[in-house]
C-alpha positions in Angstrom: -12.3 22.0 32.2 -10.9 18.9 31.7 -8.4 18.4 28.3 -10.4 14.9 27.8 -13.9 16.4 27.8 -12.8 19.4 25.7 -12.1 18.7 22.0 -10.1 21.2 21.4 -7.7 20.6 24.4 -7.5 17.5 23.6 -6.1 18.2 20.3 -4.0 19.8 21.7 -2.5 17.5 24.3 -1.9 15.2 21.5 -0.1 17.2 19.2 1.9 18.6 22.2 2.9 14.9 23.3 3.7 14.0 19.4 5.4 17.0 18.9 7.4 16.3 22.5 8.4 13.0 21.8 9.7 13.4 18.8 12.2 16.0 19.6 13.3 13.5 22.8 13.6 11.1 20.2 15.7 13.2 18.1 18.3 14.5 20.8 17.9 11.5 23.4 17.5 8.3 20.7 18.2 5.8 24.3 15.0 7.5 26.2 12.7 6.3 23.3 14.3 2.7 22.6 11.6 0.3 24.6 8.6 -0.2 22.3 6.9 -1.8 25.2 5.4 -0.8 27.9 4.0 2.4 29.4 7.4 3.9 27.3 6.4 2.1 24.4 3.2 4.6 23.9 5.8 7.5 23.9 7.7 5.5 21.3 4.8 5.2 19.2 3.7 9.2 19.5 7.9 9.7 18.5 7.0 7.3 15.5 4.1 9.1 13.9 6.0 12.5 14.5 8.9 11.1 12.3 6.6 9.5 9.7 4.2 12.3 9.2 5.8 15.1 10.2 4.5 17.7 7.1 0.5 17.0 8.7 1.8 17.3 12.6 3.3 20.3 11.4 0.4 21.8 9.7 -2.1 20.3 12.6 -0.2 22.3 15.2 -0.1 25.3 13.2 -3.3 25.0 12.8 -4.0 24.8 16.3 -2.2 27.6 16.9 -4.0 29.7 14.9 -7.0 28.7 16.0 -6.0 29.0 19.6 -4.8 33.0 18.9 -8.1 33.9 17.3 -10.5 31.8 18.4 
């Protein structure tokens, strides 16, 4: 099944592509430097990694979890 028509995968996707692009962003700052554009959407998942990292952190954890026993 599709990760858009499956909530759970979706969550997924998103924390994967936050998670992602902040750790580009962290080793590669020049990748991440357009805030326009189709790389400007990457720049904006890098952004809300840095600023909320402690809830990313739990949300994937979470996931996780709920991935292993669920």
């Amino acid at each position: 099944m599709s990760a858009l028509f499956n909530f759970n995968s979706f969550l997924t996707v998103v924390l994967l592509v936050i998670c992602t692009c902040t750790f580009l962003k962290m080793q590669f700052p020049a990748i991440l430097e357009q805030k326009t554009g189709f790389r400007g959407f990457f720049w904006k998942a890098a952004r809300i990694g840095e600023r909320l990292s402690p809830w990313v952190a739990f949300g994937c954890f979470a996931m996780g979890i709920s991935i292993i026993f669920f």
